[in-house]
Residue frames as a rotation matrix with the C-alpha (Angstrom) as fourth column:
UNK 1
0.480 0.800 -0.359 -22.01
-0.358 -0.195 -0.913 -7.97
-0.801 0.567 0.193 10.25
UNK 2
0.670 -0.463 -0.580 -19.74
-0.714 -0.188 -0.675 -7.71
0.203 0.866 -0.456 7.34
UNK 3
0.708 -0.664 0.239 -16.95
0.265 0.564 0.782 -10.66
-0.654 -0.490 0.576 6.87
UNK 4
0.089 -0.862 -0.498 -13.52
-0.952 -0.220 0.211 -10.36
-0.292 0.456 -0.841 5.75
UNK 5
0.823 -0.556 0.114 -11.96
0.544 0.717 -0.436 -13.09
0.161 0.421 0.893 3.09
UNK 6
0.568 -0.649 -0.507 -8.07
-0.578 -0.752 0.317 -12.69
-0.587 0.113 -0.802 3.62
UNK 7
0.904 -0.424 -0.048 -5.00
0.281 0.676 -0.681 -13.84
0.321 0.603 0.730 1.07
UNK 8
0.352 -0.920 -0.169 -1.53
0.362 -0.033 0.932 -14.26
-0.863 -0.389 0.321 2.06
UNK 9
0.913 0.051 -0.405 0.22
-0.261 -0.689 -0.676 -12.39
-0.314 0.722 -0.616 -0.40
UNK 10
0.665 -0.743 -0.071 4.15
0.316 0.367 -0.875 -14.78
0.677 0.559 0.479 -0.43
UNK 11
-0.305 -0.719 0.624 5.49
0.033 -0.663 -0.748 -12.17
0.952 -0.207 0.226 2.07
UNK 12
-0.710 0.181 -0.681 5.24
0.704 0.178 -0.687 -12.75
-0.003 -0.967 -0.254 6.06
UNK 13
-0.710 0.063 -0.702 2.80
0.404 -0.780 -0.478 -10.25
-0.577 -0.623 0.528 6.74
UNK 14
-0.890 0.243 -0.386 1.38
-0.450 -0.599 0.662 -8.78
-0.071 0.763 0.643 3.47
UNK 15
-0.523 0.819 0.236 -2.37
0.541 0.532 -0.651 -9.34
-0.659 -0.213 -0.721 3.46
UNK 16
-0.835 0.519 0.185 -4.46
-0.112 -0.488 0.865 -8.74
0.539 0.702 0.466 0.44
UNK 17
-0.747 0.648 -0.147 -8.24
0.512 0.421 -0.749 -8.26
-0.423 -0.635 -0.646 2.07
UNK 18
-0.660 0.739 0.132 -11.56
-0.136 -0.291 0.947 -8.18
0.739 0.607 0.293 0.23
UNK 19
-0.779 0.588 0.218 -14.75
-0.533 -0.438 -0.724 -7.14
-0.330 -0.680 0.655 2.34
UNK 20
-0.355 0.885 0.300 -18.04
0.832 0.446 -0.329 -8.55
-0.425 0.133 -0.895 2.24
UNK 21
-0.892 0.252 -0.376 -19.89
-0.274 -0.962 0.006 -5.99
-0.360 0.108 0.927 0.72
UNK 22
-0.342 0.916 0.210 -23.96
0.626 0.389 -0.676 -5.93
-0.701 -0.099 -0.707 0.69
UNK 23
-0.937 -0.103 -0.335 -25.19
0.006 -0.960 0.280 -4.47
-0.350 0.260 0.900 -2.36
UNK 24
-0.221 0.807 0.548 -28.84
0.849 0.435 -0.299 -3.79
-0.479 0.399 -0.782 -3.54
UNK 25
-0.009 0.154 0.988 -30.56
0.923 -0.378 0.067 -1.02
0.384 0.913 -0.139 -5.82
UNK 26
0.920 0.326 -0.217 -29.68
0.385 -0.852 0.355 1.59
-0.069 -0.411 -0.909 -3.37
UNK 27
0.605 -0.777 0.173 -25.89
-0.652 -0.609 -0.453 0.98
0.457 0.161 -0.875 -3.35
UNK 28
-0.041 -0.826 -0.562 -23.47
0.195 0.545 -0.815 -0.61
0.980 -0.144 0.139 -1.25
UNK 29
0.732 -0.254 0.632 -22.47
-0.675 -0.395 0.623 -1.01
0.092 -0.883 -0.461 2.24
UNK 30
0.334 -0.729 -0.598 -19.35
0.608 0.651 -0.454 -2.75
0.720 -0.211 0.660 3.92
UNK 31
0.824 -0.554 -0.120 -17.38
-0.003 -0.215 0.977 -2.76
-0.566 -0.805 -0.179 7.01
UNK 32
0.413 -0.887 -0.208 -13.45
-0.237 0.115 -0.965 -1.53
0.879 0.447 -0.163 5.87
UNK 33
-0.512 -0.831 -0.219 -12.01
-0.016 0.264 -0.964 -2.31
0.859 -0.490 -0.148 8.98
UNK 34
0.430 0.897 0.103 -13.60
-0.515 0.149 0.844 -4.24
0.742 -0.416 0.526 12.08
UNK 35
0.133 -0.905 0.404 -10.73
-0.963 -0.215 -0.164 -4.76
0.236 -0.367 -0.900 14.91
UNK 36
0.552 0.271 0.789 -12.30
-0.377 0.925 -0.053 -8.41
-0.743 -0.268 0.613 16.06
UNK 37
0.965 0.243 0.098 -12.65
-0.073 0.609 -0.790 -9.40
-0.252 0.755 0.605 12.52
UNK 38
0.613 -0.770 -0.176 -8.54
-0.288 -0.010 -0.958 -8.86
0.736 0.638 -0.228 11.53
UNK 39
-0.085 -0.732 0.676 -7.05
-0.960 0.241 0.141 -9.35
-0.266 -0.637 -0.723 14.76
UNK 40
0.323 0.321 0.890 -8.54
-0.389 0.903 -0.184 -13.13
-0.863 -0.287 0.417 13.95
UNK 41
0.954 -0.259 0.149 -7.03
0.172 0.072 -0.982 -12.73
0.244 0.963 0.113 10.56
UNK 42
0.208 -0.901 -0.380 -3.62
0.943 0.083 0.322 -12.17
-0.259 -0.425 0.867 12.33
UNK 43
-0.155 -0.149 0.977 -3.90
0.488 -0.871 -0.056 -8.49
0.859 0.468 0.207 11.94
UNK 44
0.572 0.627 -0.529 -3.89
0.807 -0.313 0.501 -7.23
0.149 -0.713 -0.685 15.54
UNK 45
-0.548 -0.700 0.459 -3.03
0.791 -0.611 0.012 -4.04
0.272 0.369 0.889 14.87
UNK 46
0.145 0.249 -0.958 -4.10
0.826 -0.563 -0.021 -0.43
-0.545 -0.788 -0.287 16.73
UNK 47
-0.312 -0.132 0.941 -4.22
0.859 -0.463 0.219 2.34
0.407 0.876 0.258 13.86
UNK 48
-0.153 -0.253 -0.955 -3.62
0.868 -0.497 -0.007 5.78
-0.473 -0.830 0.296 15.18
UNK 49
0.008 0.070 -0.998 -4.15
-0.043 -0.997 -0.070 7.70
-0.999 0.043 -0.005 12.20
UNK 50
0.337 0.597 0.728 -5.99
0.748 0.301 -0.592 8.10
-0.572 0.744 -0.345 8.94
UNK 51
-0.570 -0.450 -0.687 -4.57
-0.072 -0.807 0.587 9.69
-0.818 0.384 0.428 5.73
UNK 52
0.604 0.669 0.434 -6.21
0.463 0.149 -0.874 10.54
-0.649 0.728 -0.220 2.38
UNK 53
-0.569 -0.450 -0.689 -4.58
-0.337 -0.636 0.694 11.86
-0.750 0.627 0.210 -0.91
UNK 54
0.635 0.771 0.045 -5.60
-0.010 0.066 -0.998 12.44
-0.772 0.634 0.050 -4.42
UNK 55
-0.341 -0.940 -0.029 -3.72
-0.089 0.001 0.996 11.78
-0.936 0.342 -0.084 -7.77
UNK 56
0.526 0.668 -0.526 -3.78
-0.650 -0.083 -0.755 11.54
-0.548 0.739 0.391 -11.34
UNK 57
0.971 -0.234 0.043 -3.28
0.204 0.730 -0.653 8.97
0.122 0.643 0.757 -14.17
UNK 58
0.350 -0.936 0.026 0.76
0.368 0.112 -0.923 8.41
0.861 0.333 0.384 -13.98
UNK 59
0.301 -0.629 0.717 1.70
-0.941 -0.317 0.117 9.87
0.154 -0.710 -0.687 -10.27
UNK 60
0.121 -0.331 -0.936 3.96
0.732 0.666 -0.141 6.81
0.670 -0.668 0.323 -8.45
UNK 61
0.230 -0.306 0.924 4.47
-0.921 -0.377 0.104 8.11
0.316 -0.874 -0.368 -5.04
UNK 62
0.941 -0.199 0.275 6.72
-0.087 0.642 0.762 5.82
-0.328 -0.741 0.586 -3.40
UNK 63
0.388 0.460 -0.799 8.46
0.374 0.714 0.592 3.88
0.843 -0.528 0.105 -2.53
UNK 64
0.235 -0.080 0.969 8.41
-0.605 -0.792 0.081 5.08
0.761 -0.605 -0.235 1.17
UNK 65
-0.066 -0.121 -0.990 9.26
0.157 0.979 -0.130 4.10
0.985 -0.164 -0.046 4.90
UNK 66
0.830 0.015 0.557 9.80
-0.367 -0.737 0.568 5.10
0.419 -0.676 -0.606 8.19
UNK 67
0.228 -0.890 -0.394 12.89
-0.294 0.323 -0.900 5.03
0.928 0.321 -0.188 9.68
UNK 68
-0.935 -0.327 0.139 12.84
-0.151 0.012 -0.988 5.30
0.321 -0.945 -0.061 13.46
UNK 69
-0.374 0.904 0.208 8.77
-0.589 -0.058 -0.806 5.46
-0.716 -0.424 0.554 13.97
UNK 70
-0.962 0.097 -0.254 7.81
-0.153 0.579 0.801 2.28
0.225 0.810 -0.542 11.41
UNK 71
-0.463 0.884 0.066 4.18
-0.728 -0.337 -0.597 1.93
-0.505 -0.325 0.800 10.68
UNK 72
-0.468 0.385 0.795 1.72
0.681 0.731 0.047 -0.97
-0.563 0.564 -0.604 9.58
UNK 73
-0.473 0.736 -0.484 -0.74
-0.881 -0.409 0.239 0.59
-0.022 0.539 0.842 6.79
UNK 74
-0.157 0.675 0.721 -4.18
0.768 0.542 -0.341 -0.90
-0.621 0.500 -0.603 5.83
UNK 75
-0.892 0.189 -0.411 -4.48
-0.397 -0.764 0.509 1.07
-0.218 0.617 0.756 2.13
UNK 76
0.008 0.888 0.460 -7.56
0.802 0.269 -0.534 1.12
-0.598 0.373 -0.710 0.01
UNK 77
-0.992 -0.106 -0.074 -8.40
0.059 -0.881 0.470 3.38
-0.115 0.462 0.879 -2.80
UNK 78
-0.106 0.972 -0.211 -12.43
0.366 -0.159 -0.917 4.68
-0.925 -0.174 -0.338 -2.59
UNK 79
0.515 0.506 -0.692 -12.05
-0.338 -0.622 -0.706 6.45
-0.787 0.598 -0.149 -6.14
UNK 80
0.440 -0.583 -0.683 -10.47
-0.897 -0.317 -0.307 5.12
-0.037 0.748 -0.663 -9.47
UNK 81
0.973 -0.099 0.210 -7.50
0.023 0.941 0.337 2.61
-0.231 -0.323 0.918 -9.23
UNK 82
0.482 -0.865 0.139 -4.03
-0.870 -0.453 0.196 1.99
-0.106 -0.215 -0.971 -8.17
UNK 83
0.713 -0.366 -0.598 -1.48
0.006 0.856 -0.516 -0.28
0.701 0.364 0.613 -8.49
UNK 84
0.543 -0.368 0.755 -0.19
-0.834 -0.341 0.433 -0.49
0.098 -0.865 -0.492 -4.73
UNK 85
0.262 -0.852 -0.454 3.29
0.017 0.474 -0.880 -2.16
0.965 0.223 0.139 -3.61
UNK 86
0.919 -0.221 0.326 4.48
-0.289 0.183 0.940 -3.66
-0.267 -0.958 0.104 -0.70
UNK 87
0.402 -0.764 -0.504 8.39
-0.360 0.375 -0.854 -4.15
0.842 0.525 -0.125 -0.43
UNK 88
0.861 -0.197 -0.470 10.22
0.489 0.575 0.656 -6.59
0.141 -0.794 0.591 2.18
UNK 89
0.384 -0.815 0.434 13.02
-0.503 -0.579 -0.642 -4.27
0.774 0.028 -0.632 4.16
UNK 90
0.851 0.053 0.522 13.14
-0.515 0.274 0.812 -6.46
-0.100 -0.960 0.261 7.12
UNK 91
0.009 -0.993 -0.119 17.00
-0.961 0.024 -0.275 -7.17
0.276 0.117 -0.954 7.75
UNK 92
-0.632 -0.150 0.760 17.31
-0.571 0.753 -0.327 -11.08
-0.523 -0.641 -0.562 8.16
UNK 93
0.132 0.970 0.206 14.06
-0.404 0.243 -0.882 -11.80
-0.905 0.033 0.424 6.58
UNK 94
-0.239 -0.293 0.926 14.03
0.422 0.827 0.371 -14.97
-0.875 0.479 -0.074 4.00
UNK 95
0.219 0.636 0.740 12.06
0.957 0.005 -0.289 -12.52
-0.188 0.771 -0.608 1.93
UNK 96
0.058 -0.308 -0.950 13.93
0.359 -0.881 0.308 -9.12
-0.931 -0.359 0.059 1.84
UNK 97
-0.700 -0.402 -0.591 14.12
-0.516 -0.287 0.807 -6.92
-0.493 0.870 -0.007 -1.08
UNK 98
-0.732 0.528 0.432 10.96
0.649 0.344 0.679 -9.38
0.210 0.777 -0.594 -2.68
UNK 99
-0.929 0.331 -0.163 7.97
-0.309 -0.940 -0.144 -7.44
-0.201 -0.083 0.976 -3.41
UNK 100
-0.313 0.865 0.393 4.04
0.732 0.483 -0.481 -7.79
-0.605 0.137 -0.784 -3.49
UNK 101
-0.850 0.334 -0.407 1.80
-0.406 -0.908 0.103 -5.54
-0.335 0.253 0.907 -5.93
UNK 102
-0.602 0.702 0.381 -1.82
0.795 0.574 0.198 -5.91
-0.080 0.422 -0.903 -6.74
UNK 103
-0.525 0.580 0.623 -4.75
0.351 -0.519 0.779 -3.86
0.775 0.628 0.069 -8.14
UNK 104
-0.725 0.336 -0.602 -6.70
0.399 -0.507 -0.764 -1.61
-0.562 -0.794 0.233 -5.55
UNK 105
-0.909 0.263 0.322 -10.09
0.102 -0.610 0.786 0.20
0.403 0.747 0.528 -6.79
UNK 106
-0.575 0.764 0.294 -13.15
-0.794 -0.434 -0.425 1.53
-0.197 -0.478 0.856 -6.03
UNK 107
0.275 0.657 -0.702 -14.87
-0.727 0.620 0.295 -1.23
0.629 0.429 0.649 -8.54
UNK 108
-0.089 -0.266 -0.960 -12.68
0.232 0.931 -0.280 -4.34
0.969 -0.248 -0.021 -6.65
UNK 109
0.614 0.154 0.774 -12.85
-0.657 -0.445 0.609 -2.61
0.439 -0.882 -0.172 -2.94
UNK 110
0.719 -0.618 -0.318 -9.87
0.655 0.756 0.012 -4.82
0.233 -0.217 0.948 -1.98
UNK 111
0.871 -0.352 0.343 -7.31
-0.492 -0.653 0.576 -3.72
0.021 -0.670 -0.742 0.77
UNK 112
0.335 -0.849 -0.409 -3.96
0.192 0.486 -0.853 -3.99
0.922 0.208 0.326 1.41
UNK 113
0.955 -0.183 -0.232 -2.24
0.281 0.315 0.907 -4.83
-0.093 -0.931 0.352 4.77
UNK 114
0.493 -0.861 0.121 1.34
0.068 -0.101 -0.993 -3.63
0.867 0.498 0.009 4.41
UNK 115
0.859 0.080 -0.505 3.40
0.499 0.084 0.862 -3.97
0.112 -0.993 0.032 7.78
UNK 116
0.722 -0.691 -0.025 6.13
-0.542 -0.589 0.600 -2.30
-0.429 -0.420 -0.800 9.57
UNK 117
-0.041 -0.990 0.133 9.35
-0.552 0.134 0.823 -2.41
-0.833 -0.039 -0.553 7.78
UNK 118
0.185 0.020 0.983 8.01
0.873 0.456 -0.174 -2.70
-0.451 0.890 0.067 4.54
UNK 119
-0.923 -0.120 -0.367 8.54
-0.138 -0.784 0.605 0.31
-0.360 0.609 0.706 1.77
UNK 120
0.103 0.906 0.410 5.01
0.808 0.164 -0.566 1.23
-0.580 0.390 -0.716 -0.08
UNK 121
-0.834 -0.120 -0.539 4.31
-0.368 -0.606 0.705 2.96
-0.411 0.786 0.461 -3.20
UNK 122
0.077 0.825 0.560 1.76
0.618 0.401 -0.676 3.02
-0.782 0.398 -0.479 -6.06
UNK 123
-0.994 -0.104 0.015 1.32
0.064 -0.484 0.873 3.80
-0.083 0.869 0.488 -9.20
UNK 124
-0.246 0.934 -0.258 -2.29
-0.239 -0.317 -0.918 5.62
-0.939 -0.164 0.301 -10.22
UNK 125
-0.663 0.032 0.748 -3.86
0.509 0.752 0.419 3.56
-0.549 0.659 -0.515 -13.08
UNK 126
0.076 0.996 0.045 -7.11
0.945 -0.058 -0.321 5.78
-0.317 0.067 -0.946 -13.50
UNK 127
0.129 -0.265 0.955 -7.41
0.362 -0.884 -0.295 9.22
0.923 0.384 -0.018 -14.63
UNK 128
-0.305 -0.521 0.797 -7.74
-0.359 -0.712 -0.603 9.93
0.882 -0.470 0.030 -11.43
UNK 129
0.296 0.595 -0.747 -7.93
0.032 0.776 0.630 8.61
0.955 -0.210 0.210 -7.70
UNK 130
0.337 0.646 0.686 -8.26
-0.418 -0.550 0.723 8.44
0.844 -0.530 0.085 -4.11
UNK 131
0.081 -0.546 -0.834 -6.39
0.208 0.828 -0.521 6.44
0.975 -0.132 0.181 -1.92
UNK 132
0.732 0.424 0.533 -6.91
-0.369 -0.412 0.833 5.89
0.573 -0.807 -0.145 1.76
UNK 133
0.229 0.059 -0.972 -5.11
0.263 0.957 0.120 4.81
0.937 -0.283 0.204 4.33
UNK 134
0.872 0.482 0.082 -4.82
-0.117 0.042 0.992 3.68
0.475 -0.875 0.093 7.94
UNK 135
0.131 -0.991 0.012 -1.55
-0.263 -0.046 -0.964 4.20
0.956 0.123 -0.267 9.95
UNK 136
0.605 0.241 -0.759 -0.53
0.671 0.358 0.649 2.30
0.428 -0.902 0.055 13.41
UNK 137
-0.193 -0.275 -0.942 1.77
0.803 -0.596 0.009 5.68
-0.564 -0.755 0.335 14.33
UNK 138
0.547 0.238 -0.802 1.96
0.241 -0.963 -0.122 9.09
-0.802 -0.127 -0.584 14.04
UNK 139
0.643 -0.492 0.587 3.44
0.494 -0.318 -0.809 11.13
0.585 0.810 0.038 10.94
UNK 140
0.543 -0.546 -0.638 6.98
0.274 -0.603 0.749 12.17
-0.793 -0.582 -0.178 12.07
UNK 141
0.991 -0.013 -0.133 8.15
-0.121 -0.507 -0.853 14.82
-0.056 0.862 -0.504 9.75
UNK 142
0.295 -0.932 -0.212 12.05
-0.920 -0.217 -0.326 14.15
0.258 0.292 -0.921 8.53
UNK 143
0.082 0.096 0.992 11.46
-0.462 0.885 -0.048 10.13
-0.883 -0.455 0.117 9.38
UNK 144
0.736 0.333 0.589 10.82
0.248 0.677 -0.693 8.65
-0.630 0.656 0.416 6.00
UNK 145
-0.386 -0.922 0.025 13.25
-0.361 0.176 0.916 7.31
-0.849 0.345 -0.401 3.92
UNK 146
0.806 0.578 -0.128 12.70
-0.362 0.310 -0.879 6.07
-0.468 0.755 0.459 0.24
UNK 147
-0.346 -0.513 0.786 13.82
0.338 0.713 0.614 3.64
-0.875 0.478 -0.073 -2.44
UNK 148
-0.466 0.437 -0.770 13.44
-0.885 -0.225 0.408 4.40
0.005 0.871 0.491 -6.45
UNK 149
0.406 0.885 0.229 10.38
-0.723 0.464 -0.512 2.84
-0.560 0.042 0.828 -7.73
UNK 150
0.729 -0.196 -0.656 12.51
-0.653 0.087 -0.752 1.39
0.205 0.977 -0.065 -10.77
UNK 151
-0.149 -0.829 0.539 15.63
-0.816 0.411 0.406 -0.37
-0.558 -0.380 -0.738 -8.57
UNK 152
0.127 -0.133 -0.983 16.77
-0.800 0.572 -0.181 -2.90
0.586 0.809 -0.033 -10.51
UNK 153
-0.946 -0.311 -0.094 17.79
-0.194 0.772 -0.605 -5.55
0.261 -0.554 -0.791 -7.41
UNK 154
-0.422 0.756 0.500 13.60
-0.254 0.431 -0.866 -5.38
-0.870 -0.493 0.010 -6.49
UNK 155
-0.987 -0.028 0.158 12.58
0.124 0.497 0.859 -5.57
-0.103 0.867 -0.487 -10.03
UNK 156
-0.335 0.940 -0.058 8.70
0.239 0.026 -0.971 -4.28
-0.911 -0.339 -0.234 -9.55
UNK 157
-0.594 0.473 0.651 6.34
0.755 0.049 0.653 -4.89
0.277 0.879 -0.387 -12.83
UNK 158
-0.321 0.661 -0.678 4.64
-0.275 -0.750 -0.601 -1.59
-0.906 -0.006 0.423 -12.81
UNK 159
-0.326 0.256 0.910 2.31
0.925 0.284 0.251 -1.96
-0.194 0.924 -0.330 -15.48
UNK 160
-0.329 -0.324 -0.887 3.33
-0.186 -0.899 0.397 1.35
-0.926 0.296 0.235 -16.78
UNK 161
0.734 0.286 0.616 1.25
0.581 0.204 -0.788 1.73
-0.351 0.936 -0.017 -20.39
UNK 162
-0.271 -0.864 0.425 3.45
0.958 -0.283 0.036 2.81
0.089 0.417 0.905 -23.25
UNK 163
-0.184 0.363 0.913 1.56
0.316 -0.858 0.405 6.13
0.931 0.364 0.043 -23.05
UNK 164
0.854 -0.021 -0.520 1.61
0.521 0.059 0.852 6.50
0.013 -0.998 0.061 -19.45
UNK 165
0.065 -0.741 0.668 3.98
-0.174 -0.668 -0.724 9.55
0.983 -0.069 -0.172 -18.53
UNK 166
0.505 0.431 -0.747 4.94
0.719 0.269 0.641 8.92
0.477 -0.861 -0.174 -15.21
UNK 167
0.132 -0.275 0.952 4.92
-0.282 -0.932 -0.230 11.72
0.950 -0.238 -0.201 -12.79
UNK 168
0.111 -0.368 -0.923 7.22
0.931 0.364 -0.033 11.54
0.348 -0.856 0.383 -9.07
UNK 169
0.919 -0.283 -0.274 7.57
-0.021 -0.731 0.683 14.41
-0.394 -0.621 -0.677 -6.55
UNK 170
0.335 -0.940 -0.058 11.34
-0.481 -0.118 -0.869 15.63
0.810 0.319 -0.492 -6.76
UNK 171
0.164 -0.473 0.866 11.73
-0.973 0.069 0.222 14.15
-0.165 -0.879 -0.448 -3.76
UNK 172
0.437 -0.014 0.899 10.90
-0.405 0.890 0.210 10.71
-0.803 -0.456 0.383 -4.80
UNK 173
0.741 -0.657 -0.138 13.41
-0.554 -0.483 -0.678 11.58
0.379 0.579 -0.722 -7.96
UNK 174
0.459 -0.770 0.443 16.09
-0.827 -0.553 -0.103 11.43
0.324 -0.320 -0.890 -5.48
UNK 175
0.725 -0.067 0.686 16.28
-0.563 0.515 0.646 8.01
-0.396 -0.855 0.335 -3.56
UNK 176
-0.471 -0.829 -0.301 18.84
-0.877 0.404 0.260 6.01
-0.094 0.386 -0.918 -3.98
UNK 177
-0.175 0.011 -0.984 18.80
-0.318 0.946 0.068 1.56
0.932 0.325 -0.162 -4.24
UNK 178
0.931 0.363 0.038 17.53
-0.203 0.428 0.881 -0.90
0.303 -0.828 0.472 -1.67
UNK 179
0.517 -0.759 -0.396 21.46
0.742 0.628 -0.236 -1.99
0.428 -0.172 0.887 -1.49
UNK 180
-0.239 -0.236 0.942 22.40
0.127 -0.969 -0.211 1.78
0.963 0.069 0.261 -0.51
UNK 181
0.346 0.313 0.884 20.44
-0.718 -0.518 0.464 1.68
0.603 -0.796 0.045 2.72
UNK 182
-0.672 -0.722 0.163 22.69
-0.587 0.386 -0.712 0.50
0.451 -0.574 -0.683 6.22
């Protein structure tokens, strides 16, 4: 039914992807995720498990990974709007340590692809918002590893307003530098 427009995004892997989406004076419809349609987009990817959180204006949560159980994501955000990051960790890779970031929102309905052996994070633009996504494993608890959002060696333009408090778990406080991790 529904087609998919994708954009390379600079980074092996990193796929920005905007739905078709049919609207008329009732509302909207769209396929988010149609295995045919991405596997032909070089996305052939099995997704094992679906997460949801909720946030306000100024959370960053990230940037995150797995360490032993690495996972593609396909994000989206259904409420509001985020500013979502992809970071290259892949050891070897021409592009390591460079980073992708683009707008996410309910109004733009535009996904992000983020593969295994990247870091991901976001910053919540909106008062407040919704953010899905699709995981190709399981949550193992004491797996994920993290990078500060700020590291100076990735350099990520958060567009952080001057009035914009920004608010981090204590955990994600803590991480150390992309140059820190073996």
């Amino acid at each position: 039914m529904g087609q998919i427009e994708v954009q390379d995004c600079g980074i092996e892997g990193v796929k920005l992807i905007s739905p078709q989406v049919f609207d008329d004076r009732r509302g909207y419809f769209m396929e988010t995720y149609q295995y045919e349609q991405f596997k032909a987009a070089g996305i052939d990817t099995v997704f094992v498990q679906d997460n949801q959180s909720a946030s306000v204006r100024g959370v960053l949560r990230g940037l995150h990974f797995q360490i032993e159980h690495p996972q593609d994501k396909l994000v989206r955000v259904i409420r509001g709007e985020v500013f979502d990051v992809a970071v290259d960790m892949r050891k070897g890779s021409s592009t390591y340590g460079k980073w992708f970031g683009a707008v996410l929102s309910e109004e733009n309905k535009k996904q992000l692809f983020v593969p295994k052996n990247f870091a991901h994070g976001f910053l919540v633009l909106s008062d407040y918002a919704e953010f899905c996504y699709k995981c190709s494993d399981f949550y193992h608890p004491g797996d994920e590893g993290g990078i500060m959002y700020n590291d100076p060696a990735i350099g990520i333009e958060w567009p952080i307003d001057k009035d914009m408090e920004i608010i981090l778990s204590d955990r994600d406080k803590k991480w150390g530098h992309l140059g820190d991790i073996a």
